[in-house]
Every structure is written in structure tokens, then in C-alpha cells.
C-alpha positions as CSV (number, residue, x, y, z in Angstrom):
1,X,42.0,36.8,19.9
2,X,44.1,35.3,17.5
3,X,45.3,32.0,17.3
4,X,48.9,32.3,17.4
5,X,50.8,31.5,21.0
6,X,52.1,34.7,22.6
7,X,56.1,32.8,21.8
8,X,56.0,33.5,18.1
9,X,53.9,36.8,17.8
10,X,56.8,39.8,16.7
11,X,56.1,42.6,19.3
12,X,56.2,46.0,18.3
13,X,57.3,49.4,20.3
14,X,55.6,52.6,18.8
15,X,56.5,55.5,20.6
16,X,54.1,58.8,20.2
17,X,51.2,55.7,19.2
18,X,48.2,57.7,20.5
19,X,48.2,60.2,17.7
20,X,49.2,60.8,14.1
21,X,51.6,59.1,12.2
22,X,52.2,56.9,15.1
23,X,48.8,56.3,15.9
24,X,48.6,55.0,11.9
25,X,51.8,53.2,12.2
26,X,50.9,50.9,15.1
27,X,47.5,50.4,13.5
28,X,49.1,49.3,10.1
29,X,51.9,47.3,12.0
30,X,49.0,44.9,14.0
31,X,47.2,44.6,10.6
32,X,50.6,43.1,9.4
33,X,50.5,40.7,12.1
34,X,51.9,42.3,15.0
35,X,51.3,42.7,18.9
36,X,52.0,46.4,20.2
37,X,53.3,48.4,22.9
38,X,52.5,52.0,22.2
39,X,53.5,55.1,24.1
40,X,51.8,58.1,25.4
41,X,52.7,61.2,27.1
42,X,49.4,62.8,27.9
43,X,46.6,61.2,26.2
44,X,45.8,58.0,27.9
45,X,42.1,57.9,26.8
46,X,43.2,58.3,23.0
47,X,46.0,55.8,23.5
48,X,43.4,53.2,25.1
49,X,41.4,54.1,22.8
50,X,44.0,52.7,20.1
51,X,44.4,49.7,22.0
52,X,41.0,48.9,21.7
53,X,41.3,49.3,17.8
54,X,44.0,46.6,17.7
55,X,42.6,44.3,19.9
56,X,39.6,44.5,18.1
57,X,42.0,43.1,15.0
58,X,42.9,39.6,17.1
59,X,45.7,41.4,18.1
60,X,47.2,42.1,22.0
61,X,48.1,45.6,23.1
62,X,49.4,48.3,26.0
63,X,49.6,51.4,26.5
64,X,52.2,53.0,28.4
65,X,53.3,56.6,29.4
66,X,56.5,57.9,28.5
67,X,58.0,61.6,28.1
68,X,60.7,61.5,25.4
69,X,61.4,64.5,26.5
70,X,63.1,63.0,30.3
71,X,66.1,60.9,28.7
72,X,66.3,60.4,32.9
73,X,62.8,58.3,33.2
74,X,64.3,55.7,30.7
75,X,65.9,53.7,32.7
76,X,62.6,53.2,34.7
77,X,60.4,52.8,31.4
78,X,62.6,50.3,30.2
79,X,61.8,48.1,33.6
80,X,58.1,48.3,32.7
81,X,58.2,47.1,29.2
82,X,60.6,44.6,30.5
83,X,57.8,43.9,33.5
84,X,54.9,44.2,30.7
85,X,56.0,41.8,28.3
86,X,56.3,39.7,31.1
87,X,52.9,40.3,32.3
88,X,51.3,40.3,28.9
89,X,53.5,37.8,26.1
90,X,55.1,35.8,29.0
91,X,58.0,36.7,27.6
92,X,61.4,38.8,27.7
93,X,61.9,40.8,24.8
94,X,60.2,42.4,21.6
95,X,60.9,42.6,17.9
96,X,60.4,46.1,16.5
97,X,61.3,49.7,17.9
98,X,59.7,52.9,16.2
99,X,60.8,55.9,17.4
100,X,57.9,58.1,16.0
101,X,57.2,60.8,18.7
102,X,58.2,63.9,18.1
103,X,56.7,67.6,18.2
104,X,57.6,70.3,15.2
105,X,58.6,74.3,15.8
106,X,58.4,76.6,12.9
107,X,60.7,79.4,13.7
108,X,63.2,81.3,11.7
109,X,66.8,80.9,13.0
110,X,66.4,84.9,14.3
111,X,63.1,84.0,16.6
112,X,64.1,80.2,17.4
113,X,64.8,80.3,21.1
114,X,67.1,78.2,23.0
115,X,64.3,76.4,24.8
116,X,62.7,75.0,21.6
117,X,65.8,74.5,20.2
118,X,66.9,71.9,23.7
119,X,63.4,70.4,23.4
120,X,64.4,69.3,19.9
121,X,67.6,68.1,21.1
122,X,65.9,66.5,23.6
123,X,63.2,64.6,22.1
124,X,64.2,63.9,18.3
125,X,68.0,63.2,19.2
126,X,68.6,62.9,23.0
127,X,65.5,60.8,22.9
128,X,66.5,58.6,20.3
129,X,69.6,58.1,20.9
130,X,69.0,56.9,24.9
131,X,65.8,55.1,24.6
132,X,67.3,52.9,21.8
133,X,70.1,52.4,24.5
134,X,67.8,51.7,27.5
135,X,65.8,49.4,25.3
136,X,68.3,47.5,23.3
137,X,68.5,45.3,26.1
138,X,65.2,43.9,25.8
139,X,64.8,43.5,21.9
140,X,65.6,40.2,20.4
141,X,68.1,39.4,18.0
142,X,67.3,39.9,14.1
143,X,65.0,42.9,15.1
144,X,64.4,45.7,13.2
145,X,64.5,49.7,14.3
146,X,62.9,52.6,12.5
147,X,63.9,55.8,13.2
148,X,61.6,58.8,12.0
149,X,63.1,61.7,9.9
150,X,61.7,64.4,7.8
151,X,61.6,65.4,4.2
152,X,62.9,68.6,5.6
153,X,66.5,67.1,6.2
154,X,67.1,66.7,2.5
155,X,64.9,70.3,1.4
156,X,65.0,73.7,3.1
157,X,62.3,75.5,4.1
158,X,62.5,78.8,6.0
159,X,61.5,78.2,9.3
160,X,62.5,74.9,9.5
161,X,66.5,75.1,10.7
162,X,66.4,73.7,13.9
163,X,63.7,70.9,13.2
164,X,65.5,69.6,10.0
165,X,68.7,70.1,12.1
166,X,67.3,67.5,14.6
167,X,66.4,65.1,11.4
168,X,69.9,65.1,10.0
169,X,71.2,63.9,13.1
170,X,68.9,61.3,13.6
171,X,69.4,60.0,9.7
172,X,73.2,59.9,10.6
173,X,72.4,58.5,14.3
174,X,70.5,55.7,12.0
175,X,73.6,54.9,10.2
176,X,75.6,54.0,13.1
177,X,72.8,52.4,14.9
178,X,72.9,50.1,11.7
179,X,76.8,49.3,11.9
180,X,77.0,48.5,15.4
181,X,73.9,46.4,15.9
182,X,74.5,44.4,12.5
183,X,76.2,41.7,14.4
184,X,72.8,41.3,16.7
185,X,70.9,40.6,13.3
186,X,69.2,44.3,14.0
187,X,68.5,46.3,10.8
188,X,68.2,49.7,11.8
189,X,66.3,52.1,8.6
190,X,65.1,55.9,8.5
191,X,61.8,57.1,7.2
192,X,61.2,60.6,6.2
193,X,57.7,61.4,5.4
194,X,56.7,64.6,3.5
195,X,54.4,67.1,4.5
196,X,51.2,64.7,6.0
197,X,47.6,66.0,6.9
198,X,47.6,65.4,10.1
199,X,47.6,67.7,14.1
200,X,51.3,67.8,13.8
201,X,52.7,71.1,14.1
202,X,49.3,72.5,15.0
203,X,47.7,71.3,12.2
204,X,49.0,73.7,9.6
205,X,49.3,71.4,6.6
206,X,45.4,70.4,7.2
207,X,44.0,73.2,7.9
208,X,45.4,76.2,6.3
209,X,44.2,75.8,2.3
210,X,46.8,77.6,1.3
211,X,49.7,76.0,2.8
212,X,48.0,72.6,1.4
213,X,47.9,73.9,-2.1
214,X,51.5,75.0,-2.1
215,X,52.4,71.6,-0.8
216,X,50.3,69.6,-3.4
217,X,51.7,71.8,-6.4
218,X,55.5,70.7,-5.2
219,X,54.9,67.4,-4.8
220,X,55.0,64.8,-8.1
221,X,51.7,62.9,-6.8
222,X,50.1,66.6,-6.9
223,X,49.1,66.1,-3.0
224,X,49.3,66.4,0.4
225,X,49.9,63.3,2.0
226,X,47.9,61.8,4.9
227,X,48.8,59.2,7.7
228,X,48.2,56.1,5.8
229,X,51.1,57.3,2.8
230,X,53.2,56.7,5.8
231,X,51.7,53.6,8.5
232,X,52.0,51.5,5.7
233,X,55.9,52.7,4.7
234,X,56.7,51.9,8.2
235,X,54.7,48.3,8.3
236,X,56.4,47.3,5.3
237,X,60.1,48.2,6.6
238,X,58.8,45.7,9.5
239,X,58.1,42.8,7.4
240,X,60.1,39.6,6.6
241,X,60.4,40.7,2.3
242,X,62.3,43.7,3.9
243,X,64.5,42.0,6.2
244,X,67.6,42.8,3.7
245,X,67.0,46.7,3.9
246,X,69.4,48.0,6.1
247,X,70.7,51.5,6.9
248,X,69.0,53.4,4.5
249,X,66.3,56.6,4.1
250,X,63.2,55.9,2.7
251,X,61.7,58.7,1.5
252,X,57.7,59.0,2.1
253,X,56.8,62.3,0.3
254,X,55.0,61.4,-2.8
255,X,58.1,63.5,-4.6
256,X,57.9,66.0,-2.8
257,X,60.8,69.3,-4.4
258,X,62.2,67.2,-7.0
């Protein structure tokens, strides 16, 4: 364990940390120097088994459950984190919120249905939007929020209207997050990663070849990227150098349609 008293250790909230970007994120953000709370919705054994991983770093971590999805168990999660940093740091409030989780749909506006199209309302905006609120409470002053976007919000894809829909409001959602919680000292930023290597989506940018090629022939780095392109984006936005960055997309695509 490290050295460091649980009193001046930031404290970082990763939603969607058992997998994926989020998974990478939470792992890059304890290398940086950070304790973690990271969310689940199903996995419990993969998100243990990430708390394991950042424990093994001298670092403290938990695992929680959480349905982005159910804006109405937010209220309730909220009281946990507010009971588990309690438990855990001895403490009342954390440092960083990522809101990472998220789940894709690839449908053309003709086949998209109204049920995918509320579960991207639900978790990508809705989510979002309340969680932040439910939460605010319980981060400290001079914190830092990232929100999680898509390249898709600034290209167009076919297949891809409802999705990027979802990421445009969250980039504008960031905006305002970043006027109003200025005077708290809170820097609220948005990153939009590229097409990544990873399960998201059902895996399509891994594991069809062809997709992959098309990707890495669009994109000025001439490849696909993978979860570390982005862990380390989001680690970064986290640290004290970037403490000035405020309101603004960063852009993790490698160059992706330029």
C-alpha cells in the first residue's frame, strides 16, 4: 500500500471501469497516482478483477454496481459512494468523475427503433446528465469531470445517427457543465476517441479485417487505435499540468477523416 494518508490521495469515479476504455482509463488514472471507485453493471468478477490490478499498484480500490441506464437508482448509488468513501478513505468526497459507460447501436435511421434510440438517451445523456447531478454533491471543490464523446459527433458515418446524436449532446451538456461549476473550481472537458480495438459495439473494429483496414487507411497515424491511445488521454486531463483545460473536446483519433 502506498505511503500516502487516505486525506491527500485524489479519488477517482470511473463509471463502465470493468471493461474497455474504462477498464484502461481507471488503470492509467491509479498509475498517475490515484485511488478508484469503478462501476459495473454486470461483471462483478471482471470489475474485482480490476481492483485487484490497482491495488496491486499501492493503490486502494471498489467496485460498485450501477445501471446507467436507471437515472431512478441514482439517488441510492450516490448514498453508497457517499457511505464507501466513508468506509474506505475516511472521508466525504472524491476528486474526479468519468462518465465512460456507454453501449454503441449501428443502425440506419430507417431500421433504428425507438427502444435503442431511448436506451441512448438514457445512458449517454439521461445518464450523464443525472449522475453528475446526484454526484456533485459529494465531489470536492477544484475537481475535474470528463465526459466521454465520439469521433462520430464531428464525422458522419451511415449507421451512426442516433449514437453520434447522443455524443453531440453530451459535448454541449459538457459545455454548460463547465460554466456553471467554474465557480466550484470544477473543470469539466470532453474526450472523443476514434474508432478503438476494443468489445465495444460487439467488437467490430477488432475483429472484422476489413472494417479495421478501412479505419487505418482514414486515419493520419495509418491505424486503429487501441485502449491505451485513449486511458492515458483521459489520465492526463486528470493531472495537475492540465488543471487550466477547461470546457473543451479533445480529440483521441489519431486523425481520424481529416
Amino acid at each position: 500500500m502506498s505511503t500516502e494518508t487516505t486525506s491527500t490521495t485524489p479519488i477517482a469515479l470511473v463509471t463502465g471501469g470493468s471493461r474497455g476504455l474504462g477498464k484502461n482509463a481507471a488503470l492509467h488514472i491509479a498509475r498517475g497516482g490515484s485511488d478508484v471507485i469503478l462501476t459495473y453493471r454486470s461483471q462483478q468478477a471482471q470489475a474485482q478483477a480490476v481492483v485487484v490490478e490497482i491495488e496491486a499498484m499501492g493503490r486502494r480500490a471498489v467496485a460498485l454496481p450501477l445501471n446507467v441506464a436507471d437515472s431512478s437508482s441514482f439517488a441510492a448509488f450516490a448514498h453508497t459512494v457517499k457511505t464507501t468513501l466513508a468506509t474506505h478513505w475516511q472521508r466525504d468526497t472524491f476528486h474526479f468523475l468519468v462518465n465512460n459507460a456507454g453501449v454503441g447501436v449501428h443502425a440506419s435511421l430507417m431500421e433504428t427503433t425507438e427502444a435503442q434510440f431511448d436506451e441512448l438517451v438514457n445512458i449517454h445523456l439521461k445518464g450523464t446528465f443525472f449522475l453528475t447531478q446526484k454526484l456533485l454533491p459529494h465531489m470536492a471543490d477544484g475537481g475535474r469531470i470528463i465526459n466521454i464523446s465520439s469521433g462520430l459527433a464531428r464525422f458522419a458515418l451511415p449507421g451512426y445517427a442516433a449514437y453520434g446524436a447522443m455524443k453531440g449532446a453530451v459535448e454541449v451538456l459538457t459545455r454548460y457543465m463547465a460554466k456553471e461549476l467554474g465557480p466550484r473550481g470544477i473543470a469539466v472537458n470532453v474526450v472523443a476517441p476514434g474508432a478503438i480495438a476494443t468489445d465495444f459495439g460487439g467488437g467490430a473494429v477488432r475483429d472484422n479485417a476489413q472494417l479495421n483496414a478501412f479505419v487505418a487507411a482514414q486515419t493520419a497515424l495509418g491505424r486503429v487505435g487501441v485502449p491505451d491511445d485513449i486511458g492515458g488521454v483521459i489520465a492526463s486531463l486528470l493531472s495537475p499540468d492540465n488543471r487550466w483545460v477547461n470546457a473543451q473536446r479533445i480529440e483521441a483519433s489519431g486523425g481520424m477523416f481529416l
